[in-house]
C-alpha positions as CSV (number, residue, x, y, z in Angstrom):
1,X,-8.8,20.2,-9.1
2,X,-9.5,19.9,-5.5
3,X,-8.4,16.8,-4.0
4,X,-12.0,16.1,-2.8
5,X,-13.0,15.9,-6.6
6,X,-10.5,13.7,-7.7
7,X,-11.4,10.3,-9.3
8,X,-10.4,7.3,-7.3
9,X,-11.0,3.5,-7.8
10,X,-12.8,2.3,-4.8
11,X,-12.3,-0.9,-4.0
12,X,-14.1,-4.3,-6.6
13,X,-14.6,-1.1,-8.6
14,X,-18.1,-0.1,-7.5
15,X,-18.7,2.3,-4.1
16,X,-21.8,-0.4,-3.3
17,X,-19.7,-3.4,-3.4
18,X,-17.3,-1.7,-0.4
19,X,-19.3,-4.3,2.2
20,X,-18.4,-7.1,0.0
21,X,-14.5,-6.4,-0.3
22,X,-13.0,-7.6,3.0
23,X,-15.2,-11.0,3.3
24,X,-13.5,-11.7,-0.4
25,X,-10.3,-11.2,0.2
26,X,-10.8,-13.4,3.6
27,X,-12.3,-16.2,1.2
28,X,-9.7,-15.7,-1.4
29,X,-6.7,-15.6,0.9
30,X,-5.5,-12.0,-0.3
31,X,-5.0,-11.2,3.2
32,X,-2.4,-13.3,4.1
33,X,0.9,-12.4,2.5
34,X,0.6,-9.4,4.4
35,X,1.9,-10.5,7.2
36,X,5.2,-11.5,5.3
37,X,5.1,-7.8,4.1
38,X,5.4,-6.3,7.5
39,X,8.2,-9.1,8.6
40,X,10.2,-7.9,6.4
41,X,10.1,-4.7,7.5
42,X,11.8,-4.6,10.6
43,X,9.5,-2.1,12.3
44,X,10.6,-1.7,15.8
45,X,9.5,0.1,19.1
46,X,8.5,3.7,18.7
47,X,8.4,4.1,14.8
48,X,6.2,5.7,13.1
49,X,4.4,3.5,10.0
50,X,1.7,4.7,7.0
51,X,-0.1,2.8,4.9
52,X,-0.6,4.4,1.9
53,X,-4.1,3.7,0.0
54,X,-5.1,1.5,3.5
55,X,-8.3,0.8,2.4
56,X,-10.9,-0.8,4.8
57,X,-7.5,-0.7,7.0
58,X,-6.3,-4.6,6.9
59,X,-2.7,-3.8,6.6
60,X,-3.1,-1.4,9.5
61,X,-4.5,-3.1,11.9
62,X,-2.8,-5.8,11.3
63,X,0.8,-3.6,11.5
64,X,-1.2,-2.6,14.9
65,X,-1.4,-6.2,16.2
66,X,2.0,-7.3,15.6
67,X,3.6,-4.0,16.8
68,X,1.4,-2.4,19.7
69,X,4.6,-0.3,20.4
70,X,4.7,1.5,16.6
71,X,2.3,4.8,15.7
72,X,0.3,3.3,13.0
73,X,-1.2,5.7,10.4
74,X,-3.6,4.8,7.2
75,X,-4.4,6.9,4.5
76,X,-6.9,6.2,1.6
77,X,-9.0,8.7,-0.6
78,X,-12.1,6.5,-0.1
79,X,-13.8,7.8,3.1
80,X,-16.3,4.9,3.0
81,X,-13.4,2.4,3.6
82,X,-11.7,5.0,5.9
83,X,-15.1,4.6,8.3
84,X,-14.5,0.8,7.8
85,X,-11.0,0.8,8.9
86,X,-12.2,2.6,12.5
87,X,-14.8,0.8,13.0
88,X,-12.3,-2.1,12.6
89,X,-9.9,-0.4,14.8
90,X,-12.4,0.0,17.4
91,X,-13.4,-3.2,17.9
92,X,-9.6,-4.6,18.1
93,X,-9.2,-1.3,20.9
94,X,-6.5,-0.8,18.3
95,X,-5.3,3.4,18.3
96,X,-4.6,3.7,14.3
97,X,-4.9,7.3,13.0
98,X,-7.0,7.2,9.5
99,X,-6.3,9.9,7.1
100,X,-8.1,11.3,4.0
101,X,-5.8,11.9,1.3
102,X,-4.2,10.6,-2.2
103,X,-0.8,9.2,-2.8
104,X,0.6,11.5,-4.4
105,X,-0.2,14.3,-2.2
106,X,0.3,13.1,1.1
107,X,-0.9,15.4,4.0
108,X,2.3,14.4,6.3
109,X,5.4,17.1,6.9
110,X,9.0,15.7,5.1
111,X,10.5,12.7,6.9
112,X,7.7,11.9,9.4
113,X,8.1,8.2,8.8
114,X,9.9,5.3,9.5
115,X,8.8,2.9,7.3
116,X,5.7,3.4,4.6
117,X,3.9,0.1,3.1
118,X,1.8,-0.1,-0.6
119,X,-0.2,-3.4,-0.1
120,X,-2.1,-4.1,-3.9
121,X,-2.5,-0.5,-4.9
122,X,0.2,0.7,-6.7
123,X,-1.6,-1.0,-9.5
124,X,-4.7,1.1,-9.2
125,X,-2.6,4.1,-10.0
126,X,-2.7,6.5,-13.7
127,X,1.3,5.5,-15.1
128,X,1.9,9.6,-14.1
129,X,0.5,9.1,-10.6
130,X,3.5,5.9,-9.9
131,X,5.9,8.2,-9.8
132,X,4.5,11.0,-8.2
133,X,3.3,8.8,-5.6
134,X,6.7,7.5,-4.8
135,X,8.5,10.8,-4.7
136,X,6.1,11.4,-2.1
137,X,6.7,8.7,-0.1
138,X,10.6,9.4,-0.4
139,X,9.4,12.7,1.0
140,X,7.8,12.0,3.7
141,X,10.6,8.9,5.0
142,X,13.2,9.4,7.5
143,X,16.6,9.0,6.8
144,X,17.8,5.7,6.8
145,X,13.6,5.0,6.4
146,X,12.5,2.2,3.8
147,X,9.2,1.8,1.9
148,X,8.1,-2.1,1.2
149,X,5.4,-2.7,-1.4
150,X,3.2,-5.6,-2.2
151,X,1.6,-5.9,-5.7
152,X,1.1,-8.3,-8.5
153,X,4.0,-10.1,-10.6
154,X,4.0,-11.5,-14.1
155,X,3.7,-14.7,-14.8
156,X,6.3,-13.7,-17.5
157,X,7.9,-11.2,-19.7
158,X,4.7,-10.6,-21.3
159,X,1.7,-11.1,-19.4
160,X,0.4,-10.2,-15.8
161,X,0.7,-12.5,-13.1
162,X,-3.4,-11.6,-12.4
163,X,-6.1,-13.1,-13.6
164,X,-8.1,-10.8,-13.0
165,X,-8.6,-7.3,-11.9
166,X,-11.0,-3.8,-11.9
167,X,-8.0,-1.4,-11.8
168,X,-8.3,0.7,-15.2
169,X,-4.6,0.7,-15.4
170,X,-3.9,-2.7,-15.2
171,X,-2.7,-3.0,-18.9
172,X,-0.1,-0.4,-18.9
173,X,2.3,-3.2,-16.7
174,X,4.8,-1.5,-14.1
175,X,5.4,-5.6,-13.5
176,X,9.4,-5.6,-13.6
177,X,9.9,-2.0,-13.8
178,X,9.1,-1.2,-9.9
179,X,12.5,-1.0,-8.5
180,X,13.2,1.2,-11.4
181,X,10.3,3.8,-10.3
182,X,11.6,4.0,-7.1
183,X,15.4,4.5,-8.3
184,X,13.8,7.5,-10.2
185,X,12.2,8.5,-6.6
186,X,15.6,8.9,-4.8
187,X,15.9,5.2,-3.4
188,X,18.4,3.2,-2.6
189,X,18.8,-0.4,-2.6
190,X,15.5,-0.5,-4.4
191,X,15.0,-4.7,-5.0
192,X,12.3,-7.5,-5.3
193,X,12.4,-8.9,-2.3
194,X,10.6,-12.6,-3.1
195,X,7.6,-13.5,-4.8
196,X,4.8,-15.3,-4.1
197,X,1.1,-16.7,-5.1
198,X,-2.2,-15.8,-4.5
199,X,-5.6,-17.1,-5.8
200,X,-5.2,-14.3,-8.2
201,X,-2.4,-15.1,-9.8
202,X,1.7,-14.2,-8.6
203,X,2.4,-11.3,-6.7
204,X,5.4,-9.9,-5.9
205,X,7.5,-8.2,-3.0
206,X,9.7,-4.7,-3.1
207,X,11.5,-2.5,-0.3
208,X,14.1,0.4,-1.1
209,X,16.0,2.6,1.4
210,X,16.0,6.5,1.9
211,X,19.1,7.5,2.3
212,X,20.8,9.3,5.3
């Protein structure tokens, strides 16, 4: 199937409610433990970062912001919230390279990053497409490169920490088995960072290392 004709979720589910996505969030307050995300990443002068699965491109430009001095790249299948994330760009006179493309068949040559960052996505993805999307992302790191991903948590052993959501996969929990995808990927030191709470329930935090 050609990559172009693939199924994607866009974002609240519905290609018409794109303009509606980013002013919820805002309201909601999904956009704040982002920042927390990229602190704990360590991101320094020169690196190279990707978002994988951007979206309108709030993670980026907010990775942009914080470090002017890092090459900041988002990719997304959704070229409606790609145009989103320029225009954002734009106005911020932010330079963030936008890039069509799924997860797990990133368009990026074998350790071209420094650090790579999942903010509410993994989710979205078929059980399949977790792990494929994470052996990609071990691809393309550099040694001694880390990945740092932000999703949703369980309450408990049995339910998910959201109340709510649109992704289709959202029943077949990776909750509590996410360090253990990325172990399968090649990782090291593949942990949950912290956890945390949004409006939406708890969400947790996870970073692994590439080894050298």
């Amino acid at each position: 199937m050609e990559e172009a004709e693939r199924h994607y979720l866009p974002a609240l589910g519905k290609r018409w409610l794109l303009p509606l996505y980013d002013p919820l969030l805002w309201l909601l307050g999904a956009d704040q433990p982002k920042r927390l995300l990229i602190d704990q990443a360590g991101i320094r002068s020169g690196f190279r970062v990707l978002d994988v699965g951007c979206g309108t491109g709030s993670l980026a430009v907010l990775l942009k912001k914080l470090h002017p001095e890092a090459d900041v790249v988002g990719l997304d299948p959704d070229l409606a919230a790609l145009s989103t994330g320029r225009r954002k760009a734009h106005r911020a006179t932010l330079a963030i390279e936008f890039d069509h493309g799924f997860s797990d068949h990133l368009p990026y040559a074998d350790s071209s990053f420094d650090r790579v960052f999942s903010s509410f996505m993994i989710h979205h993805l078929a059980p399949k497409e977790r792990g494929a999307t994470l052996l990609e992302i071990r691809r393309v790191i550099k040694p001694h490169g880390s990945v740092h991903v932000l999703d949703f948590a369980p309450h408990d052993g049995t339910s998910h920490g959201h109340r709510f959501h649109l992704a289709p996969h959202a029943d077949e929990r990776f909750e509590g088995h996410m360090t253990d995808l990325m172990k399968v990927a090649g990782f090291g030191d593949a942990r949950e960072v912290t956890r945390g709470k949004i409006i939406f329930g708890a969400i947790a935090y996870y970073s692994a290392q590439a080894a050298g």
